[in-house]
MDAnalysis code that builds the backbone (N, CA, C; Angstrom):
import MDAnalysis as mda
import numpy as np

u = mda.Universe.empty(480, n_residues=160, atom_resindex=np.repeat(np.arange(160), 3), trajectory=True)
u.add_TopologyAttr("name", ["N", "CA", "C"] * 160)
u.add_TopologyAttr("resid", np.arange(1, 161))
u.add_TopologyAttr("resname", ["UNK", "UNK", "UNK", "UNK", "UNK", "UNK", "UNK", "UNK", "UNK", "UNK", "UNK", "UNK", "UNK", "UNK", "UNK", "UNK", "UNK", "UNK", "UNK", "UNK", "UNK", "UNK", "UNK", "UNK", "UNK", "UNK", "UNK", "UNK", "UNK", "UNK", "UNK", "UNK", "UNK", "UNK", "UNK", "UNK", "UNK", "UNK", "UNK", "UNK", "UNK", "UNK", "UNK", "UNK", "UNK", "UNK", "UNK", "UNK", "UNK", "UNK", "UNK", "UNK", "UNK", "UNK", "UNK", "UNK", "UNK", "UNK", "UNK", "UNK", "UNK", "UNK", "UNK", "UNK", "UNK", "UNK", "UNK", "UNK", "UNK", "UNK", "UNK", "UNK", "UNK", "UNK", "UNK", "UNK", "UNK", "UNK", "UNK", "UNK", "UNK", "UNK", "UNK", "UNK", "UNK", "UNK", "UNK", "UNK", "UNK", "UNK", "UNK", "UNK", "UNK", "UNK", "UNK", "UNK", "UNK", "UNK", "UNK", "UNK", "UNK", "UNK", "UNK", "UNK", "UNK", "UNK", "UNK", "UNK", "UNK", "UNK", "UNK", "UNK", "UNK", "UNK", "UNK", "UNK", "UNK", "UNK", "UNK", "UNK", "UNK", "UNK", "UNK", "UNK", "UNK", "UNK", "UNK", "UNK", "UNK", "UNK", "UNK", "UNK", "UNK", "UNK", "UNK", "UNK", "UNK", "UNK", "UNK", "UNK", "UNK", "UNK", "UNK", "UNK", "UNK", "UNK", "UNK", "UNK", "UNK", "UNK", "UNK", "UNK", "UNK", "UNK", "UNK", "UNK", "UNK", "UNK", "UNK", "UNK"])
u.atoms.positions = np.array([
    [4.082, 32.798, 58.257],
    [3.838, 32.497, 56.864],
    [2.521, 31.744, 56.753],
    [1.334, 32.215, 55.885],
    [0.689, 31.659, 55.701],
    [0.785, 30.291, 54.774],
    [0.388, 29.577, 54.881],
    [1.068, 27.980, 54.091],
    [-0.118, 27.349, 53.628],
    [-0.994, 27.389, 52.327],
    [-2.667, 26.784, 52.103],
    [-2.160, 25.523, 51.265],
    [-2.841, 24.569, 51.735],
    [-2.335, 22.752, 51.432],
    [-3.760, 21.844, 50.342],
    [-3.356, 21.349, 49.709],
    [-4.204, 20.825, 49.387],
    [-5.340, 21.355, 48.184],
    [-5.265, 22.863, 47.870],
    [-6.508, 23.673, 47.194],
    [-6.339, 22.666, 46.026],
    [-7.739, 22.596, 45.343],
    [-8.444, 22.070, 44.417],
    [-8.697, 23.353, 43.243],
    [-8.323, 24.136, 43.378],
    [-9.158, 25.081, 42.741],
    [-8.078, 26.774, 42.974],
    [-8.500, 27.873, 42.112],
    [-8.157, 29.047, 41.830],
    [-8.715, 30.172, 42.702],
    [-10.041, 30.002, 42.784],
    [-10.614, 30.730, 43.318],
    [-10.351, 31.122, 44.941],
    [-9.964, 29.919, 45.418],
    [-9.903, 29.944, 46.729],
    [-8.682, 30.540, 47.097],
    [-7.485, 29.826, 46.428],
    [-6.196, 30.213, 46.535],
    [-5.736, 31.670, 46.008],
    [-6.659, 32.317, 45.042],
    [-6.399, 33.937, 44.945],
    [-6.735, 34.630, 46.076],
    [-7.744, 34.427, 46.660],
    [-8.446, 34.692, 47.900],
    [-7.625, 34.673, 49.101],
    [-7.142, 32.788, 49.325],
    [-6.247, 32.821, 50.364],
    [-4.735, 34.089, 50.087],
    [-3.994, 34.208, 48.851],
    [-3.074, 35.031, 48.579],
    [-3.517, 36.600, 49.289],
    [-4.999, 36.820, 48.205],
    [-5.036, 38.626, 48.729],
    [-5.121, 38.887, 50.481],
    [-5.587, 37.914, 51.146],
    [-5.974, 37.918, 52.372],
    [-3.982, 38.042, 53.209],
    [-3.780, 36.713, 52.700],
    [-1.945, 37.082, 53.103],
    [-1.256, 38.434, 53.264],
    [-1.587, 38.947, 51.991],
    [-0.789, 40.189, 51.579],
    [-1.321, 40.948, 52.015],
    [-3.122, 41.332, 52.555],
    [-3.436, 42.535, 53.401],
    [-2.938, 42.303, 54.520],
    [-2.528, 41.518, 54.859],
    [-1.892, 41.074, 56.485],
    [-0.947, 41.058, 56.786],
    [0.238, 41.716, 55.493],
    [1.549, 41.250, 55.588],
    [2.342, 40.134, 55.431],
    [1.607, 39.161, 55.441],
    [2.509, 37.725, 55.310],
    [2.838, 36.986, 53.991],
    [3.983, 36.718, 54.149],
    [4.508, 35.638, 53.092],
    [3.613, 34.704, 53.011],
    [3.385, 34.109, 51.544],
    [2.261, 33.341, 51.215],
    [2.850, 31.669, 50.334],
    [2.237, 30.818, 50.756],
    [2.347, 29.610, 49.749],
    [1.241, 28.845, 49.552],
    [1.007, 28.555, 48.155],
    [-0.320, 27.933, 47.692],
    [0.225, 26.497, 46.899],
    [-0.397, 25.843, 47.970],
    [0.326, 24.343, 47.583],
    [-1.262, 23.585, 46.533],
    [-1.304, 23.323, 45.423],
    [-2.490, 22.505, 44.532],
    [-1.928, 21.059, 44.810],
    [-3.246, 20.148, 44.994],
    [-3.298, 18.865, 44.746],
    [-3.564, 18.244, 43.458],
    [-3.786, 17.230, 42.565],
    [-4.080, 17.123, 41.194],
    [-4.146, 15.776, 40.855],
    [-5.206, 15.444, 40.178],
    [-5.883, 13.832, 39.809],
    [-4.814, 12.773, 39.471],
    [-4.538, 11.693, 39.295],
    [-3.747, 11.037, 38.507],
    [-3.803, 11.566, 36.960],
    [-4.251, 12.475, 36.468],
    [-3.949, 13.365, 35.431],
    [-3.390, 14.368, 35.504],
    [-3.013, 14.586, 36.832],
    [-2.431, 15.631, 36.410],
    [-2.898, 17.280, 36.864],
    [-4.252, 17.026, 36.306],
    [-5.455, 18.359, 36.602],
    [-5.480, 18.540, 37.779],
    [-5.521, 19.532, 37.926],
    [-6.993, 19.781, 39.211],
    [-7.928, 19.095, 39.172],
    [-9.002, 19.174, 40.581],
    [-10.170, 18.227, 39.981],
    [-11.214, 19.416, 39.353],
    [-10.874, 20.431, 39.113],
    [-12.127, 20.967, 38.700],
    [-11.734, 20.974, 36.589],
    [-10.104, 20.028, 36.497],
    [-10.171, 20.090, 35.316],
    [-8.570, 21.152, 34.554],
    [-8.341, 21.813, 35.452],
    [-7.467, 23.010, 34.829],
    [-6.451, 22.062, 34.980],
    [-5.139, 22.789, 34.220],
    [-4.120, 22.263, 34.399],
    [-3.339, 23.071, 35.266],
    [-2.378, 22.208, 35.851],
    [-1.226, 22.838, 36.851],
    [-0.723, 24.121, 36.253],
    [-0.438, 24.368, 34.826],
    [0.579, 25.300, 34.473],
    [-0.883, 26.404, 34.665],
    [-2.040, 26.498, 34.147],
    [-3.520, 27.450, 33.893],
    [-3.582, 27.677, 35.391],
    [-3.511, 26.947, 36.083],
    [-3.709, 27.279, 37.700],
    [-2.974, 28.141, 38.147],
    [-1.439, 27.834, 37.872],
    [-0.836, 28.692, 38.836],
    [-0.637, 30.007, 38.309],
    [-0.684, 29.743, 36.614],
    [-0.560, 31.444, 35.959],
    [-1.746, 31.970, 36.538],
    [-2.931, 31.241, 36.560],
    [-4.164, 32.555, 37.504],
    [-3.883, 32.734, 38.189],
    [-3.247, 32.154, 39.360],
    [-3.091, 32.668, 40.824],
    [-1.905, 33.566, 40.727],
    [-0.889, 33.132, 39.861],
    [-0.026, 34.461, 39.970],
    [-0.390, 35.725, 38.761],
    [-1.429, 35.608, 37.959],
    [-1.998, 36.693, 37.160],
    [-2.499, 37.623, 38.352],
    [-3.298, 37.144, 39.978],
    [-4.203, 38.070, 40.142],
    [-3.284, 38.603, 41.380],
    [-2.980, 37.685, 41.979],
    [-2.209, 38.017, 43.075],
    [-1.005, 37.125, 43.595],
    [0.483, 37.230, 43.194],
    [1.061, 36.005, 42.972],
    [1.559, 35.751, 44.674],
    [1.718, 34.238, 44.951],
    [2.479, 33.723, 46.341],
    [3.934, 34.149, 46.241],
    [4.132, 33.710, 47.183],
    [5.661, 34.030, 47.229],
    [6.326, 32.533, 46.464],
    [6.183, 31.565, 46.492],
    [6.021, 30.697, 45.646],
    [4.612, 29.269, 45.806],
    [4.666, 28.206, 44.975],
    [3.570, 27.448, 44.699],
    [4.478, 25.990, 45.277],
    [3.471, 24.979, 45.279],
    [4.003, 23.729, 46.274],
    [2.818, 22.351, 45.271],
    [3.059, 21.278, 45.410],
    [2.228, 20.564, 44.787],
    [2.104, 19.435, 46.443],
    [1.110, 19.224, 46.627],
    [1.367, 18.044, 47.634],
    [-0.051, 16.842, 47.486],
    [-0.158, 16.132, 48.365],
    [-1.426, 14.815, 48.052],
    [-1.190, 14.797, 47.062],
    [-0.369, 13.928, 46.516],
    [-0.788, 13.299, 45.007],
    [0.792, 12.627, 45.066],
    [0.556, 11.736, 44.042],
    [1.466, 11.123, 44.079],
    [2.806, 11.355, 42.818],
    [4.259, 11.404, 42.404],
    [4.802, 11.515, 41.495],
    [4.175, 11.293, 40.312],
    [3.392, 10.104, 39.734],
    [2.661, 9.634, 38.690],
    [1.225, 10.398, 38.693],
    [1.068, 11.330, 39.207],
    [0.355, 12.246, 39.419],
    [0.881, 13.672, 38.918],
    [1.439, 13.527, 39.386],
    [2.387, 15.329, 39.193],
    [3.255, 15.082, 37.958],
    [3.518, 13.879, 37.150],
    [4.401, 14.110, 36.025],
    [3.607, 14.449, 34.701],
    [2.119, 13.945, 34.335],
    [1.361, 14.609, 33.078],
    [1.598, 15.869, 33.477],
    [1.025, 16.500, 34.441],
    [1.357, 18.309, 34.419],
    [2.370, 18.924, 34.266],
    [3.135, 18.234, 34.612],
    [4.897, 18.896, 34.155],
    [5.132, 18.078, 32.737],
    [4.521, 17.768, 31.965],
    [4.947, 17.818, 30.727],
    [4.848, 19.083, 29.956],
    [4.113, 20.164, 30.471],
    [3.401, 20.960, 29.505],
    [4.710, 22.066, 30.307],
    [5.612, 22.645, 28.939],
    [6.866, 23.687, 29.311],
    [6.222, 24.707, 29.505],
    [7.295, 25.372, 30.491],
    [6.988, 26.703, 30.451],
    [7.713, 27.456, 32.101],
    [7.721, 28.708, 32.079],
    [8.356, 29.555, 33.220],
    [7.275, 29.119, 34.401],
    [6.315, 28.704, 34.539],
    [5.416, 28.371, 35.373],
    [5.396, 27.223, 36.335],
    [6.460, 26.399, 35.711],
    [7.405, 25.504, 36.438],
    [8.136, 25.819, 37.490],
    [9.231, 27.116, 36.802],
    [9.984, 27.570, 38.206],
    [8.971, 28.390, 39.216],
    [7.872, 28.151, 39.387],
    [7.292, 28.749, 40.649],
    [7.553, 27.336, 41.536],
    [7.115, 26.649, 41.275],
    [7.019, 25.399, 42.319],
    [8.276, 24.800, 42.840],
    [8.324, 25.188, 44.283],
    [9.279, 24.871, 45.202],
    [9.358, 23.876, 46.268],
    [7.892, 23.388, 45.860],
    [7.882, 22.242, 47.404],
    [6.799, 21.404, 46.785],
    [7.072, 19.889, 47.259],
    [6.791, 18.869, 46.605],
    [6.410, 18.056, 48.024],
    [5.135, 18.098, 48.756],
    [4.780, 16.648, 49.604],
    [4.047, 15.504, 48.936],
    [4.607, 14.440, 48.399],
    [3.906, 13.644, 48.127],
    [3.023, 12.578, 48.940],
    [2.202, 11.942, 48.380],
    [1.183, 10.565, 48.948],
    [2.022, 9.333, 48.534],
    [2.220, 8.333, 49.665],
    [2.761, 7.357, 49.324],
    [2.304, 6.357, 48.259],
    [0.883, 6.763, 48.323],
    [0.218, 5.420, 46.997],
    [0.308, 6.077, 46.190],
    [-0.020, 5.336, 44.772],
    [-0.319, 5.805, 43.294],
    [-1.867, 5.637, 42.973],
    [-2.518, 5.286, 44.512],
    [-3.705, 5.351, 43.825],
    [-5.112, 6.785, 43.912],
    [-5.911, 6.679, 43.361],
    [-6.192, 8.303, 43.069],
    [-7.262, 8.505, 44.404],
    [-7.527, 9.686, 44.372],
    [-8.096, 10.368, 45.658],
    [-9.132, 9.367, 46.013],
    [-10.081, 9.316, 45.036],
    [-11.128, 8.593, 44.986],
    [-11.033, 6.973, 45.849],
    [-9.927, 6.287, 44.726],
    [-9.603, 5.097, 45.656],
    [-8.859, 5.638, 46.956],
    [-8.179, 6.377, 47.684],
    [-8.241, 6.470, 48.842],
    [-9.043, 6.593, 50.257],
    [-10.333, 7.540, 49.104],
    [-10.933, 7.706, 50.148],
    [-11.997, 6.278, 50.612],
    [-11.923, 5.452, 49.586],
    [-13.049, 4.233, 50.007],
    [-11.945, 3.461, 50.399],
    [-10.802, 2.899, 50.681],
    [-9.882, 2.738, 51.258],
    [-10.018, 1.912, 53.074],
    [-9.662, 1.057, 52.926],
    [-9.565, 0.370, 54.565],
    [-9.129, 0.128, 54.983],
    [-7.646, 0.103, 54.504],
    [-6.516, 0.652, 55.184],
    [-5.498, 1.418, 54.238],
    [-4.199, 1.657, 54.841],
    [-3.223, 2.363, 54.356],
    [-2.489, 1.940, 53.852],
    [-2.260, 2.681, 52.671],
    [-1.234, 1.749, 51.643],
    [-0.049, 2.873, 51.631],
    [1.108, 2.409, 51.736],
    [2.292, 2.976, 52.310],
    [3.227, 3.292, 51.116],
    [2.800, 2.348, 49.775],
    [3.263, 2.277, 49.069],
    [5.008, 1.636, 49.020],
    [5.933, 2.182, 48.120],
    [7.002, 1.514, 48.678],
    [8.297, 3.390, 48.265],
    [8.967, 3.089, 49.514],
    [9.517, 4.298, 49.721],
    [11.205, 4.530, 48.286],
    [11.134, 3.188, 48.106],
    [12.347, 3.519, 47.395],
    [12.157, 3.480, 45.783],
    [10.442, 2.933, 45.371],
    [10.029, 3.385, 44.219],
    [9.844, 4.815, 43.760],
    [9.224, 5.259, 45.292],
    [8.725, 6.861, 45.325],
    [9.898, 7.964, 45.183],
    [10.975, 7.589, 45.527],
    [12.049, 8.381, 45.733],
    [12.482, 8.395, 44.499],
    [12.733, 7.172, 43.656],
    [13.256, 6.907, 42.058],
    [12.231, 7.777, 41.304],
    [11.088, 7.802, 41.449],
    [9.635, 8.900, 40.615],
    [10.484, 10.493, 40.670],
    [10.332, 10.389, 42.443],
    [10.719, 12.129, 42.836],
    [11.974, 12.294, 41.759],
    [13.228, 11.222, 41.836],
    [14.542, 12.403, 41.577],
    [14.028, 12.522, 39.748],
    [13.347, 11.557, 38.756],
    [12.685, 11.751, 37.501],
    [12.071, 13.337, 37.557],
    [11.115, 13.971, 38.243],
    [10.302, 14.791, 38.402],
    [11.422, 15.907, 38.784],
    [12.534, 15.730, 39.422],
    [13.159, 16.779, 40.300],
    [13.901, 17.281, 39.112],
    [14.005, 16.374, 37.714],
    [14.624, 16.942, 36.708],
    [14.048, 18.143, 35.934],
    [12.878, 18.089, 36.075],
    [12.097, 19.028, 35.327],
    [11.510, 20.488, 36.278],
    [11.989, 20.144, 37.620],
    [11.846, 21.154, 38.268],
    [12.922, 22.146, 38.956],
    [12.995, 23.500, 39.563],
    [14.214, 24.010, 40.173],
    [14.494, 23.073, 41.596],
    [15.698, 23.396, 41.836],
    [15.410, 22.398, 43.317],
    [14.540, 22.866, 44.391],
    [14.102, 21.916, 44.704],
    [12.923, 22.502, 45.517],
    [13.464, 22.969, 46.782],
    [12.399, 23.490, 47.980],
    [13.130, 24.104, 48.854],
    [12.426, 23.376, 50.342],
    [11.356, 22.649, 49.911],
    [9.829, 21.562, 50.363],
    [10.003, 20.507, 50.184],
    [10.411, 19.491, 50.822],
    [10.497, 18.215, 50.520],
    [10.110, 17.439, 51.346],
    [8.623, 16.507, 50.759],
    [8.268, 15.763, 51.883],
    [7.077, 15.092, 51.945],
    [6.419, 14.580, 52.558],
    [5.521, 13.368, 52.624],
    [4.289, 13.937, 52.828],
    [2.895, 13.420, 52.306],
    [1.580, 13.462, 53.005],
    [0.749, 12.241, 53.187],
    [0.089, 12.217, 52.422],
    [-0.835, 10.909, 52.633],
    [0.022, 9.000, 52.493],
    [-0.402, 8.774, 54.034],
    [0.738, 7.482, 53.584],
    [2.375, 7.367, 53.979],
    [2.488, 8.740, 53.942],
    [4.246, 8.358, 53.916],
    [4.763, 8.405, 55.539],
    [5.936, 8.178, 55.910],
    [6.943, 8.105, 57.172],
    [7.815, 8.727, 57.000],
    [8.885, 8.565, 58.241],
    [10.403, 8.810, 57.957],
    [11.151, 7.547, 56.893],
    [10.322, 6.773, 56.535],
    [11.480, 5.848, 55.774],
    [10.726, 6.541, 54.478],
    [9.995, 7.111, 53.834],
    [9.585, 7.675, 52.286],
    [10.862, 8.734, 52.331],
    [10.242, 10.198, 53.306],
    [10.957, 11.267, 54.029],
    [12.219, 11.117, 53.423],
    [13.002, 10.388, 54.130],
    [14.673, 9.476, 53.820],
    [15.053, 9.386, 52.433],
    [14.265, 8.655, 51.863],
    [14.497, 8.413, 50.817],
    [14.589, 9.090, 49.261],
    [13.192, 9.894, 49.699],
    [13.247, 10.997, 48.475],
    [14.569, 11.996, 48.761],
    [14.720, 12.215, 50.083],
    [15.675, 13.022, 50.505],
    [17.203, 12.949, 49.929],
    [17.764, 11.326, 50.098],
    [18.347, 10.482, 49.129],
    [18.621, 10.641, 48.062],
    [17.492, 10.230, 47.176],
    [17.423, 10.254, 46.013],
    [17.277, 11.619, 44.929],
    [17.027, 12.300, 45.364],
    [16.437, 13.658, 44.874],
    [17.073, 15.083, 44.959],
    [17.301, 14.862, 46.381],
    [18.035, 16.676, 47.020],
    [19.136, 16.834, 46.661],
    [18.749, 18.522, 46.086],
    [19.814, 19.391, 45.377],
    [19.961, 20.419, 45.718],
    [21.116, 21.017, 47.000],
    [21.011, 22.138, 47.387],
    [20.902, 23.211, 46.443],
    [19.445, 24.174, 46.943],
    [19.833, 25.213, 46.690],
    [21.178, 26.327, 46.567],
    [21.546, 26.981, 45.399],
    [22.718, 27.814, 45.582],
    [22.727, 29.009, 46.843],
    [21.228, 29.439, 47.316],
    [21.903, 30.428, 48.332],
    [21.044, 29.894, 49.819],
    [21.370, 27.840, 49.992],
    [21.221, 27.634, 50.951],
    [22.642, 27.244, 51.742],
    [22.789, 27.523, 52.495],
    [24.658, 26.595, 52.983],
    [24.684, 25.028, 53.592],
    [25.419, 24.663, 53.372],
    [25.342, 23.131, 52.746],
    [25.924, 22.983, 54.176],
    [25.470, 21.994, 54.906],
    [25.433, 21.301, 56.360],
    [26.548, 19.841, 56.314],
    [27.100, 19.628, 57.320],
    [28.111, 18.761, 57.119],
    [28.509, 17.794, 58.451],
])
């Protein structure tokens, strides 16, 4: 499975898709997005992923680097474009790319705020099938959203 992390942008991720599909492989196009929400080139989450599935759609879409307070302006805006997104890695901080990258150390944020954000966000989404950490996080974030949030899928079988 091809798996693209992080895209900023449309262009790339139609590209990464057609390239998948001449090759045979299952595809996922995971977008990152400002503390607004946007992309950084400006689009919104819902305009993004309808292009990428207007030209050539993934098998499904993923949001990761960014943080819940990040990813909730874009899920305000309704629509079927929602149920594409199946996987959710978040960044442990709330603070934006920018302040990360001038950054001097790691801010870990706190795992049981992040998890209370996720299961808010998990309302407005299908259950995801991706659950999990990027910038910042551990097994104690991991845990917690896991906790707080996870909703088996109906045609996954439930472990015991």
């Amino acid at each position: 499975m091809v798996s693209a992390l992080t895209l900023t942008g449309t262009g790339e991720a139609i590209g990464i898709v057609q390239a998948a599909r001449a090759a045979g492989l299952p595809v996922t196009i995971s977008f990152t997005v400002e503390t607004d929400g946007r992309l950084a080139d400006g689009l919104s989450l819902a305009q993004a992923i309808s292009e990428v599935d207007g030209h050539a759609g993934p098998d499904y879409f993923m949001v990761n680097c960014a943080h819940p307070t990040h990813i909730a302006p874009a899920l305000a805006e309704p629509g079927p474009w929602r149920q594409r997104i199946l996987g959710l890695r978040y960044n442990a901080s709330a603070k934006s790319h920018a302040e990360l990258d001038q950054a001097t150390g790691l801010d870990d944020g706190n795992p049981r705020l992040l998890a209370g954000q996720h299961a808010q966000l998990a309302q407005l989404l299908p259950p995801v099938a991706v659950l999990g950490g990027c910038c910042g996080t551990d097994t104690r974030h991991v845990a917690a959203l896991w906790a707080a949030g996870h909703q088996p899928r109906p045609d996954t079988p439930a472990r015991g």
